[in-house]
C-alpha positions, 0 to 999 in steps of 0.5 A: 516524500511526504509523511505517509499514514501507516498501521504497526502491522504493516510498518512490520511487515515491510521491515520483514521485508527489507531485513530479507532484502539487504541480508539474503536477497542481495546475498543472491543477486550478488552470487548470480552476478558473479556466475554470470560474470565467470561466463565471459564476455558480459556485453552478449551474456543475457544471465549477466544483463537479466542479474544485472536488471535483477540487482536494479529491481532489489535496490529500488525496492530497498531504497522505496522501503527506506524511504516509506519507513522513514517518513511512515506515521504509525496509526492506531485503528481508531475507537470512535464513531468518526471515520479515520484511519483503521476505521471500518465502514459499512456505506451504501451507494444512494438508490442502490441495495447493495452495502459495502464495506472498507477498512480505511488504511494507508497506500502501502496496505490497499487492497480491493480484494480485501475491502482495504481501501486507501485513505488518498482513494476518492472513497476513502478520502470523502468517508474521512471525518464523517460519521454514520448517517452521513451522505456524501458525494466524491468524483470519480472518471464515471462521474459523482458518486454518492453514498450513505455511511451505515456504520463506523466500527 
């Protein structure tokens, strides 16, 4: 896995998480797989085969967290004029009124819902290193988009 960039915030949060997983959670499946087992022939026992999937999912998360953690870059929000990651930018699309605006962030705390956009997005990968008044363009399956940067706060 290659470094991944990441806010304090977030690289908390997910360390929140895994703590919940490795103590209680595991705690959990661990009691419903015994249950299950107390129940008697596992190969026709569906509350043994769905703690079995159960116990799967959680080490997969875990080992996903490990994994992001270890490689995570913590970054500050930036205090420039230049985009980067923690940055928020106003843009608006080229002949268009409409304005949006993003939060640069990393993969791990994207959401569209919340203007948080990825900096490995199409978007956020063209806003990185501009400045306002910038116009750029990036690819998307609908084709070349382009766009105008308003402001960088």
């Amino acid at each position: 896995m290659t470094e991944e960039l990441i806010s304090q915030e977030k690289f908390e949060e997910l360390k929140k998480e895994l703590e919940y997983l490795h103590t209680t959670r595991r705690k959990e499946v661990a009691e419903q797989l015994e249950y299950a087992r107390s129940l008697g022939d596992l190969s026709e026992n569906a509350e043994y085969q769905e703690a079995r999937e159960m116990q799967a999912a959680v080490e997969e998360r875990v080992q996903k967290l490990e994994a992001i953690m270890k490689n995570a870059k913590i970054v500050r929000g930036s205090k420039s004029d230049i985009v980067g990651m923690g940055a928020t930018v106003s843009v608006q699309k080229v002949g268009a009124d409409d304005k949006h605006t993003y939060i640069i962030v990393g993969a791990e705390e994207a959401d569209m819902l919340a203007g948080k956009i990825s900096y490995h997005s199409p978007l956020g990968n063209a806003l990185l290193g501009k400045k306002k008044g910038d116009e750029f363009s990036f690819h998307t399956p609908k084709g070349t988009q382009k766009y105008k940067i308003l402001k960088v706060e």
